[in-house]
N, C-alpha and C positions, 0 to 999 in steps of 0.2 A: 820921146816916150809918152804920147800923148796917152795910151792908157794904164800907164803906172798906176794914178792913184786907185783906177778901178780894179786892177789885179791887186793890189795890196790891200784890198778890201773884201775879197775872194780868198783870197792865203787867211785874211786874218780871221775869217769866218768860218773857215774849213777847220784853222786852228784853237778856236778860244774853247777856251774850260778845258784845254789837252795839254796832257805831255806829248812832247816830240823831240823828234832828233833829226838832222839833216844830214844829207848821204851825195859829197860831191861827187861826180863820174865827170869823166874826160881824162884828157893825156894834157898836161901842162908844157910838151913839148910839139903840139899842132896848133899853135894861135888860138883862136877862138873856143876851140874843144877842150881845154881847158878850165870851161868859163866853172865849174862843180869844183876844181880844186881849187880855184881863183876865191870863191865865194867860202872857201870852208878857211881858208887860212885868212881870209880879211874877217871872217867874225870872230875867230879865236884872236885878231890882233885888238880888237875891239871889246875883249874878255868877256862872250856870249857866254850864259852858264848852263847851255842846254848841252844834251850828247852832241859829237858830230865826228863824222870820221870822212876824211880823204880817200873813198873805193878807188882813184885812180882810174883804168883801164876794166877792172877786172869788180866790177859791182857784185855780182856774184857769189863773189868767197865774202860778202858780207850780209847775207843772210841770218849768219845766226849772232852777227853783234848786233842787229835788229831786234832779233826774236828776245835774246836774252836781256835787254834792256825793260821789257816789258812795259814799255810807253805806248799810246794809244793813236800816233800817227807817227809816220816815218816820210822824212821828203827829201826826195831825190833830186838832184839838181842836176841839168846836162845839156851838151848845148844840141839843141833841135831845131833840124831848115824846117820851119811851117809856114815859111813864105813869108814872114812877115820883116819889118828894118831891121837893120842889124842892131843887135842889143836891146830889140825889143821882147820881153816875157810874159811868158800866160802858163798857167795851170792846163795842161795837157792830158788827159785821160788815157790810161795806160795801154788801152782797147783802141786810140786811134794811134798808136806809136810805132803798132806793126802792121795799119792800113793804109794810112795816109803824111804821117810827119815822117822824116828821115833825121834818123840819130848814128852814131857811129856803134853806138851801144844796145840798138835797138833788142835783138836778139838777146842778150843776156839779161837786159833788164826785163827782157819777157820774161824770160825760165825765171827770175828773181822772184817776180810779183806771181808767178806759179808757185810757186815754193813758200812765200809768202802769205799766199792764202790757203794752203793745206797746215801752216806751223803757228799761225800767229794771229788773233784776235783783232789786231790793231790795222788801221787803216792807210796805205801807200798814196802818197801825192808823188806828181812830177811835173815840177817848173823845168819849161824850158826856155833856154835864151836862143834867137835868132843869133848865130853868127854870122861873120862877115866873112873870113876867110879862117881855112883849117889847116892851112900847107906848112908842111913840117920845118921845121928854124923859125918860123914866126911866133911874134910876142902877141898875147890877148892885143883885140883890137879897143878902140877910145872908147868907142858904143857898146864893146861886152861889158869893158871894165865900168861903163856908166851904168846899167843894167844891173850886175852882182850887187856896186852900190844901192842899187832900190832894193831888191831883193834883200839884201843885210838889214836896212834899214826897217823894211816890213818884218822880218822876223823876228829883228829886235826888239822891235814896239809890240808886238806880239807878246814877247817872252816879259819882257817888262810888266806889262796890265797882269800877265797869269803870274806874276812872283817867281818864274824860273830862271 
């Protein structure tokens, strides 16, 4: 993960002086696509004290736990082929997600962040993890699972410095 410390530096920049809340996407039952609900249940195990909800498959039907939260960013976590290692993450901008990256999710996280900005003030991130494999009965691969760890960990140091 030679650019972790750079992305964690990118997250933590996008997030300081803000509330937020993170919103994992995947199926916990395709390996790597997983990696959103991987990441939402390692930082509640880790007693994050920011919102964070598990959207699973279906991101979508969580539009208005976003809205209604009224926090001033929202980050989406999911796993995305943008070519890069596996388990490797970047901050993806949601305009390149249905030209050029491939998510399983792409499409609903469109209509989300559509919906999103006709209801809601606050600003949409999406980190995405490079998977290794998505094929359904596989466990998260070593490199997602090492990935979500940076991830957690930038969020956390994040929410730490802001008192959340």
């Amino acid at each position: 993960m030679d650019n972790a410390v750079d992305n964690a530096n990118k997250v933590a920049a996008r997030l300081a002086g803000r509330s937020f809340s993170v919103v994992g996407v995947g199926n916990a039952l395709k390996g790597d696509d997983g990696a959103g609900p991987a990441l939402v249940a390692l930082l509640a195990a880790k007693g994050a004290r920011f919102p964070m909800v598990d959207a699973s498959e279906v991101p979508e039907n969580y539009g208005g736990w976003v809205v209604k939260r009224g926090l001033e960013c929202a980050v989406f976590v999911d796993a995305v082929d943008f070519g890069g290692a596996p388990g490797e993450w970047r901050l993806i901008p949601f305009e390149d997600l249905m030209h050029s990256a491939s998510s399983t999710h792409r499409l609903s996280l469109h209509f989300l962040i559509r919906y999103l900005t006709e209801e809601w003030k606050g600003e949409a991130l999406l980190i995405g993890v490079q998977p290794k494999s998505m094929k359904l009965g596989e466990e998260l691969s070593s490199e997602v699972g090492a990935g979500i760890r940076e991830i957690a960990e930038s969020l956390l140091a994040v929410s730490l410095r802001e008192g959340t």
